[in-house]
N, C-alpha and C positions, 0 to 999 in steps of 0.2 A: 383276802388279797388286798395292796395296795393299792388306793386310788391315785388314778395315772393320770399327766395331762400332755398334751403336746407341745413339744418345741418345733419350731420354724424357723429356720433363718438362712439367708442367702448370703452363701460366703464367696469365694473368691472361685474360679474352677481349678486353679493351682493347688489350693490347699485342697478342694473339695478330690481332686484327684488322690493326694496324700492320705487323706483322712480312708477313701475308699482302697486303697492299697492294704492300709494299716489292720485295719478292720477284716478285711476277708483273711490277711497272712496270720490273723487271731483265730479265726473263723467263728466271727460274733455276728449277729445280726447287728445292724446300723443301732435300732435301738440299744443294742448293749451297749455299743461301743463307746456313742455315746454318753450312755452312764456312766461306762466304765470311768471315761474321762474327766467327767465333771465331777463323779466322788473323789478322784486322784487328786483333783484340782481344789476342792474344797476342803482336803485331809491335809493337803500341801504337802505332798509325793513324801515316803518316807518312814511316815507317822506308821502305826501299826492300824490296819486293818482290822476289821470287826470279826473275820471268821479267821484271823491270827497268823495272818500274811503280809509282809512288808513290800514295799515298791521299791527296785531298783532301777534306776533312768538312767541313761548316760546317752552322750550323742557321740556319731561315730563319721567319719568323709564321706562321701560320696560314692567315693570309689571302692569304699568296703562296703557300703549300706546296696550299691547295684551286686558285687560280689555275692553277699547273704542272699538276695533275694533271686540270683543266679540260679544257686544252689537251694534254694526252696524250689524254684520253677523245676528242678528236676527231680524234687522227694514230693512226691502232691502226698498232701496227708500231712507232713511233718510242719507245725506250726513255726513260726518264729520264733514264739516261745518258747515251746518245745524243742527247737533246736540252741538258743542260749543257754538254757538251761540247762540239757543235756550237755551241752561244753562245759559251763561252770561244773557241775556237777562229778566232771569224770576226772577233773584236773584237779578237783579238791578231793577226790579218792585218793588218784596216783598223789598226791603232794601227803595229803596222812597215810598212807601207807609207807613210804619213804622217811616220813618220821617215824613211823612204830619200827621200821629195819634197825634207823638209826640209836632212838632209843636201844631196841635189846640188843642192838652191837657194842653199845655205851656200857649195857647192866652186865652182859658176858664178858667186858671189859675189867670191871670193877669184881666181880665175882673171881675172875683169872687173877688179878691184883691181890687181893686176898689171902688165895690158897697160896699164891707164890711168897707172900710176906709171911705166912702162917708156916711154910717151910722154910725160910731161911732163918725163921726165929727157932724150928725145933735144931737145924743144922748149927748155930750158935750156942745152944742151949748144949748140944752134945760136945760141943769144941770143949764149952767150958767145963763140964763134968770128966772129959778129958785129961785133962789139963792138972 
């Protein structure tokens, strides 16, 4: 196992409120969180992670940041996390799936184009033998 050592430090109680909001809506221990933070921090957010996970940050108003955590207070279990993600996650379904509709609406398009040029070529091809 890793050898570990302690951090200490006295922050502000504003933040230190923030910091303990953040951490439990993870549902990390303080230690993780922590870490979590400081590896993010020395990756500088973004960069690819070691077990092949990237960081997405973004800050959001106040007014949606009380909203989200509204709506955690009433799913206990569902993380923060776990709830971004689950939104990312269902909205980039519905958005590829709606491409693959539109795709093979596109290739039955092009396939219909086809047969239809492929008969109006046998319907000329007969005018002229006609003729």
């Amino acid at each position: 196992m890793e050898k570990r050592k302690n951090l200490c430090a006295m922050i502000p109680e504003e933040l230190h409120g923030r910091v303990k909001q953040e951490q439990e809506a993870l549902a990390l221990t303080l230690a993780q969180y922590v870490e979590m933070v400081l590896e993010e921090h020395f990756k500088k957010g973004g960069k690819e992670m070691a077990n092949g996970t990237r960081t997405l940050a973004f800050q959001v108003s106040e007014e949606l940041f009380a909203r989200v955590k509204g709506y955690l207070a009433k799913h206990p279990g569902l993380s923060q996390r776990e709830f971004v993600i689950g939104l990312i996650t269902r909205e980039l379904e519905r958005y590829e799936a709606e491409m693959a509709g539109e795709n093979m609406m596109e290739a039955e398009g092009a396939e219909g184009n086809t047969a239809e040029a492929g008969e109006a070529r046998e319907a000329q091809e007969t005018d002229t033998e006609t003729s």
